[in-house]
N, C-alpha and C positions, 0 to 999 in steps of 0.2 A: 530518408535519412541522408543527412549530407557526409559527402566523402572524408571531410575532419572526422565526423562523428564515428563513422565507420573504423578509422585509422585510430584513432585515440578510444574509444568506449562512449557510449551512451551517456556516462556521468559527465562529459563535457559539452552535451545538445545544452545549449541554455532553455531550450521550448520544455524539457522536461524536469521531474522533480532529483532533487539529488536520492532522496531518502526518504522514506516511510516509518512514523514514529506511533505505538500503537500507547494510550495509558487506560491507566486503571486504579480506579481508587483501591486501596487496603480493606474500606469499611464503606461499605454502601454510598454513604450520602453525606459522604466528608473529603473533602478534597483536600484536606493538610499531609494524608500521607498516600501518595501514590508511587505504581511500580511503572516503570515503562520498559517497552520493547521495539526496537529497532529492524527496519530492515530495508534493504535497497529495491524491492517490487513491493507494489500493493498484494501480490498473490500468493508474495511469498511471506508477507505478514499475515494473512488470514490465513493459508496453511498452518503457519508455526501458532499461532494463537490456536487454532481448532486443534493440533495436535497434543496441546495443552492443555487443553479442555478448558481453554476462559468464555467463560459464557458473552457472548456475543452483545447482548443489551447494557452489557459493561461496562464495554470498553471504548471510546472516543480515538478513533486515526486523525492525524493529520498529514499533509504531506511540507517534506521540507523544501522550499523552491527559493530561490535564488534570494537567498539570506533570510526566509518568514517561513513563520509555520503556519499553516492554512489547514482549516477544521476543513474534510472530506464529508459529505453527506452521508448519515448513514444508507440510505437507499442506495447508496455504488457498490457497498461491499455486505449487507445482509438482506434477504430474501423475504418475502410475504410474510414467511412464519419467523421473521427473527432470527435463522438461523445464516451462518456465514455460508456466502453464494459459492460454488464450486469454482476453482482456478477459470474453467473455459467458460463462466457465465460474467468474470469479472469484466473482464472488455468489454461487453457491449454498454454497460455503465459510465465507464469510463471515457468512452471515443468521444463526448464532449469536449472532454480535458486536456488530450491530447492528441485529437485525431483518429481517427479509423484506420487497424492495420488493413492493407491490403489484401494479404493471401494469407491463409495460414501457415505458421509461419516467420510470420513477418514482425513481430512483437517489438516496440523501439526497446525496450527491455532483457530483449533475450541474450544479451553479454552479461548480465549483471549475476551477483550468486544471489540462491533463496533461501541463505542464511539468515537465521533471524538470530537477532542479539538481544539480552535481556535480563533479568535476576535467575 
């Protein structure tokens, strides 16, 4: 993490995403009316989704990066059985995308809140 990044917050690394945008259709298999939900971690949108009880095969992440939104695999954030991967299983998924933390710890993420935003 560079010492800008450190002094100003995460949200100014340009190598990482600003924001995590979670949707969901209203009705199965129509995409004219959907909800979405917001949140500034990947871990803290699948927490607040799983809190929610949205069922997991649902719902489409993307991440918001440097002015585009980019469809996320489902394979980074749900598990063998479809179900959403635990907070400490999402990294290893991830560390293509943006790296391997170091230590534990060491999260490029761990300033940000794991508020999630949404209807």
């Amino acid at each position: 993490m560079s010492l800008l990044t450190r002094i100003l917050g995460s949200k100014y690394d340009k190598e990482l995403p600003y924001a995590y945008e979670a949707v969901i259709n209203v009705l199965e298999d129509d995409d004219s009316m959907q909800v979405c939900y917001f949140a500034d971690t990947i871990c803290g949108l699948t927490d607040g989704l799983a809190r929610h009880r949205k069922n997991p095969r649902l719902v489409t992440i993307f991440e918001i990066f440097q002015g585009n939104r980019t469809l996320i695999p489902k394979d980074c954030y749900l598990g063998k059985d479809n179900e959403w991967l635990p907070r400490s299983a999402l990294c290893h998924p991830m560390t293509s995308r943006y790296g391997e933390p170091s230590s534990q710890g060491s999260c490029p993420f761990c300033d940000r809140s794991a508020t999630v935003c949404g209807p």
